[in-house]
C-alpha positions in Angstrom: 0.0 0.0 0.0 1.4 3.7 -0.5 2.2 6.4 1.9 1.5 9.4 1.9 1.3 12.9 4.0 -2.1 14.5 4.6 -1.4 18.0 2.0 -1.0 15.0 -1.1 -3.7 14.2 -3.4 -5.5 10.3 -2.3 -4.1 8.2 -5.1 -6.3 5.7 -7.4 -8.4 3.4 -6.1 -7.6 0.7 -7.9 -4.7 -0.2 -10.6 -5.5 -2.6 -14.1 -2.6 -3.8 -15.7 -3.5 -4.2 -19.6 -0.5 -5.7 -20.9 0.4 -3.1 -23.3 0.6 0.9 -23.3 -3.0 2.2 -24.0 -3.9 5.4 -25.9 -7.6 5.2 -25.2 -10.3 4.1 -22.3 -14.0 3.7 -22.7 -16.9 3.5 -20.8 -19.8 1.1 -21.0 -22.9 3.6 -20.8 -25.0 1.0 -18.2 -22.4 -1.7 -17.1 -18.7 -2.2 -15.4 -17.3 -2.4 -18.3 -14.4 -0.8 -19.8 -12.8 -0.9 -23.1 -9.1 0.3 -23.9 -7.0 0.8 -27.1 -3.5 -0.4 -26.7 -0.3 0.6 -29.3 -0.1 -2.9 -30.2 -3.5 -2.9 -32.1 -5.2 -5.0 -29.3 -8.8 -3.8 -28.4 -9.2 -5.2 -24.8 -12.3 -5.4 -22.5 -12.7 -5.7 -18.6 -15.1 -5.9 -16.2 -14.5 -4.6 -12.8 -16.3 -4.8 -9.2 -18.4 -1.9 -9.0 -17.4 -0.9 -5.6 -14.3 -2.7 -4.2 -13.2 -2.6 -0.5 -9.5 -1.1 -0.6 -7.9 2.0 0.1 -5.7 4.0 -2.5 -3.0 1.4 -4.3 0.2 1.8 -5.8 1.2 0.0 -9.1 2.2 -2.9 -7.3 -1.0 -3.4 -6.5 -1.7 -3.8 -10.0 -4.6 -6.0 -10.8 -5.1 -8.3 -14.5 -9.2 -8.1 -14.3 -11.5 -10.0 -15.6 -11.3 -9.5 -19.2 -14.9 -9.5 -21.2 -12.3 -10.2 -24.5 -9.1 -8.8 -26.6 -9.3 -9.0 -30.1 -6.4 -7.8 -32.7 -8.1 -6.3 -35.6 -5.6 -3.6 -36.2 -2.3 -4.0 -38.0 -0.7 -0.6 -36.1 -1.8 0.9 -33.2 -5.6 1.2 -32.3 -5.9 4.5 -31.1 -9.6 5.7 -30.6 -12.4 4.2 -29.1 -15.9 4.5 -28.0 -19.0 2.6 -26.7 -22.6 3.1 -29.0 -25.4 4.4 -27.0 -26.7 1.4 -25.8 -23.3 -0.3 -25.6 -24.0 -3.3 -28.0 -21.2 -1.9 -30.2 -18.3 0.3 -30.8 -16.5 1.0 -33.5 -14.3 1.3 -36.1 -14.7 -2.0 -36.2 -17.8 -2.6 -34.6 -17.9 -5.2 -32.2 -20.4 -6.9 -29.9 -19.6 -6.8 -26.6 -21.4 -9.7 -25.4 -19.6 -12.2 -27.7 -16.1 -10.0 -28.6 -16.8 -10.7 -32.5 -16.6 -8.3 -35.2 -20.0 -7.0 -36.3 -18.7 -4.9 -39.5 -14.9 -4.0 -40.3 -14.5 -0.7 -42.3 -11.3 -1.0 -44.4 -9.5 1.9 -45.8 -12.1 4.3 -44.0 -9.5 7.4 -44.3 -6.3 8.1 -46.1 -4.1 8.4 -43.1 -4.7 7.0 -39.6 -8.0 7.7 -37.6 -6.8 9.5 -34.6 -10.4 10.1 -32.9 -13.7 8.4 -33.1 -16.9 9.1 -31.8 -20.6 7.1 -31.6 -22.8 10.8 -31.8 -26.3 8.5 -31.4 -27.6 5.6 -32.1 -26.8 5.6 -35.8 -23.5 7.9 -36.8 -20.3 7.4 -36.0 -17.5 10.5 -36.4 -14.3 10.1 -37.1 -11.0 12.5 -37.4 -7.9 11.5 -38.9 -4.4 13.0 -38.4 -4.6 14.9 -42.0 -7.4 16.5 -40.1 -10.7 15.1 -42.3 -13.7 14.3 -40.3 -16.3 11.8 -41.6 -19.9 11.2 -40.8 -20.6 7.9 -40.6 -24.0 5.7 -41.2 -24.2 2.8 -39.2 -27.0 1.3 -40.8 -25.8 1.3 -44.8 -22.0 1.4 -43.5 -21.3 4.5 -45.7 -20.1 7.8 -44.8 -22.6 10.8 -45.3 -20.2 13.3 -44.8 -17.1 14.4 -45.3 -15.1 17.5 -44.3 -12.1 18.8 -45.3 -11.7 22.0 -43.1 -8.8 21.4 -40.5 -5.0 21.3 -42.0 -3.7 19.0 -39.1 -4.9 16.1 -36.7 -8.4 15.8 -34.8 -7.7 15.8 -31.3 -11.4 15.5 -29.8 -14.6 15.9 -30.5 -17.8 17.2 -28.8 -21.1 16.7 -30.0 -24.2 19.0 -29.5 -27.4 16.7 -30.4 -30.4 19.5 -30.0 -28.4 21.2 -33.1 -26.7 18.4 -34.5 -23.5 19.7 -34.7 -19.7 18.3 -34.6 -17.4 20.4 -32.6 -13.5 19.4 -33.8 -11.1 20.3 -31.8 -7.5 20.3 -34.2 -3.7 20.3 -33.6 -3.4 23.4 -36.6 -5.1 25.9 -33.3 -8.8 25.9 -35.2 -12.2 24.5 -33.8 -14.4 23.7 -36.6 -18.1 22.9 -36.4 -20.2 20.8 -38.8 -23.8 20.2 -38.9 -24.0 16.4 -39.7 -27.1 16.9 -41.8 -25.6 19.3 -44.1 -21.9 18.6 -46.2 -20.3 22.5 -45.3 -18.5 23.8 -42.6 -20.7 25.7 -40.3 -18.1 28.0 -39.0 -14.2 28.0 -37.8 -12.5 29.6 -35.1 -9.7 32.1 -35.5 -6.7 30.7 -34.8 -5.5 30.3 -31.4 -1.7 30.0 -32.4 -1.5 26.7 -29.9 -2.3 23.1 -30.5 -6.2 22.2 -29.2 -5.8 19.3 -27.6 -9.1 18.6 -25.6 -12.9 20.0 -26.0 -15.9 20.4 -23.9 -19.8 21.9 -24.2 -20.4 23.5 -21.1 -23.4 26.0 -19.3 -25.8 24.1 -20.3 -24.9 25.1 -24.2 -23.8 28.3 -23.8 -20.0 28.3 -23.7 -17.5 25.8 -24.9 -14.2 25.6 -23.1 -10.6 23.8 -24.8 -7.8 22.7 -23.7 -4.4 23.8 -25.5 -0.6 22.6 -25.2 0.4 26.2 -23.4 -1.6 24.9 -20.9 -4.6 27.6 -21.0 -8.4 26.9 -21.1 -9.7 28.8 -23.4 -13.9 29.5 -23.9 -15.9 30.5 -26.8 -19.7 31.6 -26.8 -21.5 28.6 -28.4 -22.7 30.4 -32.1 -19.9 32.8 -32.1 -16.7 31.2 -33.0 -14.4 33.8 -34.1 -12.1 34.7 -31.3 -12.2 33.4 -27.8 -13.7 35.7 -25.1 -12.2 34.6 -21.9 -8.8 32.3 -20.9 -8.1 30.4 -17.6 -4.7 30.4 -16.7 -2.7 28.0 -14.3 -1.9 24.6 -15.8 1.7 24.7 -16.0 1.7 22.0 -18.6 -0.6 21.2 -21.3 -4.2 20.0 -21.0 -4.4 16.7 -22.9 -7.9 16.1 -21.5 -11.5 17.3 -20.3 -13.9 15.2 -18.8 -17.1 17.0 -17.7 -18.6 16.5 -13.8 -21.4 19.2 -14.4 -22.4 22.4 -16.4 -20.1 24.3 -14.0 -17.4 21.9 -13.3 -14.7 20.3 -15.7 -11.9 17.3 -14.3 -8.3 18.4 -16.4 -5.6 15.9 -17.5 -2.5 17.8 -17.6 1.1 16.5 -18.7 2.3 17.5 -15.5 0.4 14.1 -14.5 -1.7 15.6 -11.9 -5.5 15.6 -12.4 -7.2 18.9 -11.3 -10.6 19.9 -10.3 -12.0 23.3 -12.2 -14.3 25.5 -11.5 -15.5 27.7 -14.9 -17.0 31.3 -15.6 -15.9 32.0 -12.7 -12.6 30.4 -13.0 -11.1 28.7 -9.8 -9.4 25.6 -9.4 -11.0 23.7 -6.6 -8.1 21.7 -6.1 -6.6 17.8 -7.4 -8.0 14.7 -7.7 -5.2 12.7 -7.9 -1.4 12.0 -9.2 -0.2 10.4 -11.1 3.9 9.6 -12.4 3.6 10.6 -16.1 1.0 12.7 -18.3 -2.4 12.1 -18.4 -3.3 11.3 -21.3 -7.3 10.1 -21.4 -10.5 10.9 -18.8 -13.6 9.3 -18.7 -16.1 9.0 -16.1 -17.6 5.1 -15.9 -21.9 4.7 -15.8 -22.0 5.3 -12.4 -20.4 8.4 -12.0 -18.5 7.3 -9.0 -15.0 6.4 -10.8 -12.7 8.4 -12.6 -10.2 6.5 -15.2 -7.1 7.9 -16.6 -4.4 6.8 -18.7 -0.5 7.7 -18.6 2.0 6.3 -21.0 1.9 2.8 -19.8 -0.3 -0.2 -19.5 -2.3 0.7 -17.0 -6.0 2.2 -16.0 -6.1 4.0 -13.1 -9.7 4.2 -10.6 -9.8 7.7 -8.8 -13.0 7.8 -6.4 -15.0 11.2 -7.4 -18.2 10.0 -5.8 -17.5 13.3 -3.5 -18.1 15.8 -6.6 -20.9 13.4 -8.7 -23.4 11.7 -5.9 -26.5 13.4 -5.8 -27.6 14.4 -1.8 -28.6 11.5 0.3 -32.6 12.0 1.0 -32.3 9.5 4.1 -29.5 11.1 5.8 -30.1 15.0 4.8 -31.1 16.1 8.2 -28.2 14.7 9.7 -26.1 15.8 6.7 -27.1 19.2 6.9 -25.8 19.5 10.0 -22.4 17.8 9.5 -22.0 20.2 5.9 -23.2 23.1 8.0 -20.5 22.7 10.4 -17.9 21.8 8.0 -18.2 24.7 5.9 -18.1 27.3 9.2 -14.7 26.1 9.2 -13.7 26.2 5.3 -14.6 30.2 5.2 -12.4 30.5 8.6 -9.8 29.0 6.2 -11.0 31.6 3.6 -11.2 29.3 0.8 -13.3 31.8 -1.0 -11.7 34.2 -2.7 -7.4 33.1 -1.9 -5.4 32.4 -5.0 -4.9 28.7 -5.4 -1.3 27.5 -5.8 -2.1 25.0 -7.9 1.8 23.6 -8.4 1.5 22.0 -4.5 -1.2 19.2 -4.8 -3.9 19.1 -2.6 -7.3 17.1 -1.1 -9.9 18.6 -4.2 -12.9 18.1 -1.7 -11.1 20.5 1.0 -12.2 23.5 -1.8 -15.4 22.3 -3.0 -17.9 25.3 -3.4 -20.9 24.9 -0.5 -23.3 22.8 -2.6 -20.7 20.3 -3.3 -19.2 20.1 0.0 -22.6 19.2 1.5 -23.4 16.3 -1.2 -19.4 15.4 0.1 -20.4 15.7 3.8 -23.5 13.6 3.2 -21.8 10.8 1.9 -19.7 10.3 4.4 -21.6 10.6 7.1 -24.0 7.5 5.6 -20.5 6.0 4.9 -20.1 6.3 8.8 -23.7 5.7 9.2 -23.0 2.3 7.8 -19.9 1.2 9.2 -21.1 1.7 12.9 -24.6 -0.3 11.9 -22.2 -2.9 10.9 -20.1 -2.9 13.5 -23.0 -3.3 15.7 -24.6 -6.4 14.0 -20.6 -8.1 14.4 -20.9 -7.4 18.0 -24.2 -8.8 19.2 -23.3 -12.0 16.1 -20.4 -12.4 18.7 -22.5 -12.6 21.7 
């Protein structure tokens, strides 16, 4: 087990060894599943415990899992991924994930490699390659719908806005582009942002849409007006390789610097970090639950960080007694004067410790059912010992 001082960051949860550096991790939308891409070509599937009994682990606590399948489909590395909307599939090739065989193979889908793929609904697939050409994809007749020819370098990520039905695609030449899959033009393009865009995400409920860059910065753009950016968040040393959104209000970053951060936007605060990790981060995503946090590194492993404390919704059976406990609690965070201080954000630090109020109470709740649970417990191994 690791060590660690109270001022660091609790480390992951649990540790999955794959067996080969991954470039990608994906959810299952209703099960414990996850999928990863691995530089080998392999596609490999686990299942996992949905809530195991350990502490934070180090890498020798490494763990195989139980894997669903591994297939090797790809001649070069596989590096994209994604789960369809009802998980049966993912893509590109499809696969069922019940059995681990290939539904459809598309062969010689783009001229250089896919570098980003997307399931947008139930029936199109995007893709991005690294000459930066996106494609629409039909799963039904297998054909793609849609081509675009707009960005000059690699897609980095996409977002996808379904009320409009438009393709947000973030690009390693410093443009955003945005598509509406029903129609074969580009919408509209950013102005250049000089810097690579690495990482993109649709925030305020539609209203703003905040990237990630290599300088580091988090820059926002007013959803329909995509000329120049109209606000930057400064304070990742390093660049921000990924986004994975907690609410309207709330973004987790991946930063090279390996440390994953908790962010606060419009108005911009970081709340403080997640976790640590030895080497970039290079992939986020949240599993069905919302209660587990993986990220990837440059190595073979998928790492579970616990962010129950900023998902859970309030407890309804233990909100009196929660109220209380949160109450408490956060007389003491503004005698810390968390509101308000500039965050060093260099010196990791316990996220939950500057949660806004609302957060901190769902936080508080959840623990006190936690201790709730463990005295009840306790209790019935006492009397069973009578």
């Amino acid at each position: 087990m690791s060590t660690s001082s109270s001022d660091d960051p609790p480390g992951p949860r649990r540790i999955f060894e794959l067996g080969d550096q991954a470039l990608e991790v994906a959810t299952h939308p209703s099960s414990s599943l996850f999928a990863a891409s691995l530089i080998n070509g392999e596609v490999v599937c686990l299942s996992y415990p949905p809530d195991p009994d350990t502490s934070s682990v180090d890498e020798e606590d490494s763990e195989k899992g139980q894997e669903a399948f591994r297939i090797k489909e790809h001649k070069k590395s596989c590096r994209s991924l994604d789960f369809s909307m009802d998980g049966a599939d993912r893509s590109w090739n499809s696969v069922d994930v019940s059995t681990g065989k290939i539904i459809h193979s598309e062969l010689r889908s783009h001229e250089k490699g896919i570098n980003r793929i997307r399931c947008l609904n139930e029936r199109m697939i995007a893709t991005g390659d690294d000459d930066g050409v996106v494609k629409i994809w039909d799963q039904r007749t297998h054909q793609a719908v849609q081509t675009y020819h707009d960005n000059e370098d690699f897609i980095s990520s996409f977002a996808f806005q379904p009320q409009k039905k438009q393709l947000l695609a973030a690009g390693g030449d410093g443009y955003l582009s945005v598509f509406d899959i029903r129609k074969p033009n580009l919408v509209a393009r950013s102005d250049n942002l000089d810097d690579e865009l690495l990482s993109v995400q649709i925030i305020k409920n539609g209203k703003k849409v905040v990237v990630g860059t290599q300088d580091g910065v988090l820059a926002f753009f007013t959803y329909g007006n995509w000329g120049d950016i109209n606000d930057r968040f400064v304070g990742h040393p390093s660049s921000v390789d990924a986004l994975c959104k907690v609410d309207e209000d709330t973004v987790l970053s991946g930063s090279s610097d390996g440390l994953i951060r908790v962010c606060g936007l419009l108005p911009n605060r970081m709340y403080g970090v997640v976790g640590a990790q030895d080497m970039p981060v290079e992939c986020l995503t949240m599993d069905h639950s919302r209660q587990w946090l993986l990220s990837l590194g440059h190595d073979d492993l998928v790492r579970f960080w616990d962010v129950k404390f900023l998902t859970h919704e309030e407890d309804e059976q233990c909100e009196e007694q929660g109220d209380t406990l949160a109450t408490g609690e956060a007389t003491e965070s503004k005698k810390r004067s968390v509101e308000g201080e500039p965050q060093d954000v260099s010196k990791p630090g316990p996220a939950n410790d500057l949660l806004p109020s609302k957060k901190k109470k769902k936080a508080a709740r959840i623990e006190a059912k936690e201790r709730t649970e463990k005295a009840v417990q306790d209790q019935a191994s006492f009397f069973s010992d009578l």
